[in-house]
C-alpha positions in Angstrom: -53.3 -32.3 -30.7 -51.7 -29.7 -28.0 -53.6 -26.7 -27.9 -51.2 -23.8 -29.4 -51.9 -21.6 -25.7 -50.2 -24.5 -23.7 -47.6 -25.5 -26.5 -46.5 -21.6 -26.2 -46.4 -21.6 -22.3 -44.2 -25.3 -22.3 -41.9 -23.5 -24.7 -41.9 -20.5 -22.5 -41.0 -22.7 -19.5 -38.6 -24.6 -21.3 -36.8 -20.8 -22.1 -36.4 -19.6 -18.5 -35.3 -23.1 -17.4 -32.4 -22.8 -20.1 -31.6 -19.2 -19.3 -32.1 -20.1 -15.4 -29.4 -23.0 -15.8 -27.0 -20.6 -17.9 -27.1 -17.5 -15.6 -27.8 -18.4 -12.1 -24.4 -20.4 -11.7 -22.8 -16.9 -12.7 -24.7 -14.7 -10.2 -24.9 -17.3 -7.3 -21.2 -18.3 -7.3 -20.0 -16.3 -3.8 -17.5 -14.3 -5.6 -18.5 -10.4 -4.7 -16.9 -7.6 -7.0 -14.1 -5.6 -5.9 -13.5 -2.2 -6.4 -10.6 0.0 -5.6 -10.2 3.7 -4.5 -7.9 5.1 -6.7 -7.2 7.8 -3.4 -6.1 5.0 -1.6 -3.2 4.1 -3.4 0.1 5.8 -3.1 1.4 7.3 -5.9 4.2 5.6 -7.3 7.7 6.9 -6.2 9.8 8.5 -8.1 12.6 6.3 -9.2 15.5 9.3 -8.6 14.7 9.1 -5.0 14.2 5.6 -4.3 18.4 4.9 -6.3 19.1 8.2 -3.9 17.5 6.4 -0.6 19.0 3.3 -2.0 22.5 5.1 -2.1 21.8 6.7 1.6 21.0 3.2 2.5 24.4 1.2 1.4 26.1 3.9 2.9 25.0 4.1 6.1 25.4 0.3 6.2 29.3 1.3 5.0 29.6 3.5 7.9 28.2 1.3 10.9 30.3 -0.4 13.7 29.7 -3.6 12.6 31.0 -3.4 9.1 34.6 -4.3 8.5 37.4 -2.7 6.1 37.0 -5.9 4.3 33.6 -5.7 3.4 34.0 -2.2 1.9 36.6 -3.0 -0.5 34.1 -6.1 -1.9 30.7 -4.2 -2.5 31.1 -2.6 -5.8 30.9 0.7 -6.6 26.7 1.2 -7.4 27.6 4.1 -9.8 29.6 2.2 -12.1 27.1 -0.5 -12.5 23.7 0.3 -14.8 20.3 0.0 -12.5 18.8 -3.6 -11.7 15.6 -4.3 -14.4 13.7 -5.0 -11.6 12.7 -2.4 -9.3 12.1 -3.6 -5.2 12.0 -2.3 -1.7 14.8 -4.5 -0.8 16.8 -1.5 -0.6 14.4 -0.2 1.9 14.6 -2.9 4.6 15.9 -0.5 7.3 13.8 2.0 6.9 11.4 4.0 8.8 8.0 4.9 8.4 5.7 7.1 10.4 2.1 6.0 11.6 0.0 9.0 11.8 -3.1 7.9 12.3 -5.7 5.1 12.3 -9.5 5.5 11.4 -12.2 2.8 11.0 -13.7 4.8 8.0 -11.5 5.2 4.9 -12.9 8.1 3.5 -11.3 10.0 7.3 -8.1 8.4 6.5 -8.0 9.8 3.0 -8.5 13.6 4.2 -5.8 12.9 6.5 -3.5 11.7 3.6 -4.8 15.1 1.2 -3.9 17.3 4.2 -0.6 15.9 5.1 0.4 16.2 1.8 -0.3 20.0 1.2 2.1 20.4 4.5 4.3 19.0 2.2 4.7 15.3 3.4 4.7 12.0 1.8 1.7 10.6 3.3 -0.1 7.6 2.3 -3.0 5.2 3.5 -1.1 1.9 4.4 -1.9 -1.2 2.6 -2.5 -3.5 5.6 -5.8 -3.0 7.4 -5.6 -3.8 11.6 -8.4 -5.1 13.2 -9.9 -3.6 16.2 -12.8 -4.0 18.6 -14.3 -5.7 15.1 -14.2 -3.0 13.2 -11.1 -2.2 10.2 -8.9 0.2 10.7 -6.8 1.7 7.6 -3.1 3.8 8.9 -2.1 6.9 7.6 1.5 6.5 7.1 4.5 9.1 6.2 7.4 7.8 4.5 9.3 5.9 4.2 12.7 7.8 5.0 16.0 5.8 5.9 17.5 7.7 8.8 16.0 7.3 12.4 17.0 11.0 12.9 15.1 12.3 9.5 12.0 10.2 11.4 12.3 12.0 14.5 12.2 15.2 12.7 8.9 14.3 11.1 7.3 13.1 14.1 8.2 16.4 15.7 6.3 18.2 12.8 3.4 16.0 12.6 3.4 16.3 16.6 3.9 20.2 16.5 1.4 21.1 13.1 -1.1 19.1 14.0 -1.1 17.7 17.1 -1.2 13.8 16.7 0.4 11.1 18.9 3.0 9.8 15.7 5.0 7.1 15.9 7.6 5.5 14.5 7.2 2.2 12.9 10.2 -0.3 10.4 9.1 0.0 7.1 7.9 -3.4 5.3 7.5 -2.7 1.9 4.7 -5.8 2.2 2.8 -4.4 4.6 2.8 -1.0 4.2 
């Protein structure tokens, strides 16, 4: 007969290579966790002034050169019809945004955002991260407005208040 020490040790062993086989596939798989900074994301727009950026938008396209009399009388009137279901940027495609700032460390970036805002502007840390010299960089954006000329005001101000090199960038609703 097996003596009862080594028949509890081979069941011991046969334990850990059961729990071994079970868990280490889970920890060793090369998927790392992710975790978001909830001060890194923008807070979502306020759907009044997107329809009233959307508005400024279609008419701005109305009043440009290359727009004919034609092509007014076919776009329907947007306060007559109810609001799409499905809210997108597309309105926003020629619009402006202005890039404050770059910093390789996001927490920098963040107390940039916090400050902008209490002068009042609608700053935000961009989505898409640049590389440089190896190291990330996250942009503090402002924005995003539809006229150039309501850009070049801001850039003035950010210029002015806090003396930064601003500048003016399209907006990309994918990118930033």
């Amino acid at each position: 007969m097996i003596d009862s020490g080594l028949k509890q040790r081979l069941v011991g062993a046969a334990v850990l290579i059961a729990l071994a086989v079970l868990f280490l596939p889970a920890i060793l798989d090369g998927r790392k966790a992710q975790y978001f900074d909830e001060a890194l994301i923008p807070p979502r727009p306020d759907d009044a002034k997107l329809e009233k950026l959307a508005q400024q938008l279609a008419e701005n396209i109305r009043q440009s050169p290359s727009t004919t009399k034609t092509a007014d009388k076919e776009m329907p009137d947007t306060k007559k019809q109810p609001p799409p279901q499905r809210k997108d940027h597309t309105a926003l495609k020629n619009a402006y945004i202005i890039q404050v700032a770059s910093f390789a460390d996001k927490i920098n970036a963040v107390n940039m955002v916090n400050t902008l805002k209490k002068q009042g502007f609608n700053a935000f840390v961009g989505r898409e991260k640049v590389k440089r010299k190896g190291k990330l960089l996250s942009r503090v954006l402002i924005g995003p407005v539809i006229k150039r000329s309501e850009a070049d005001k801001i850039m003035q101000k950010i210029k002015k208040n806090n003396k930064l090199n601003a500048s003016i960038v399209v907006f990309d609703p994918r990118k930033h």
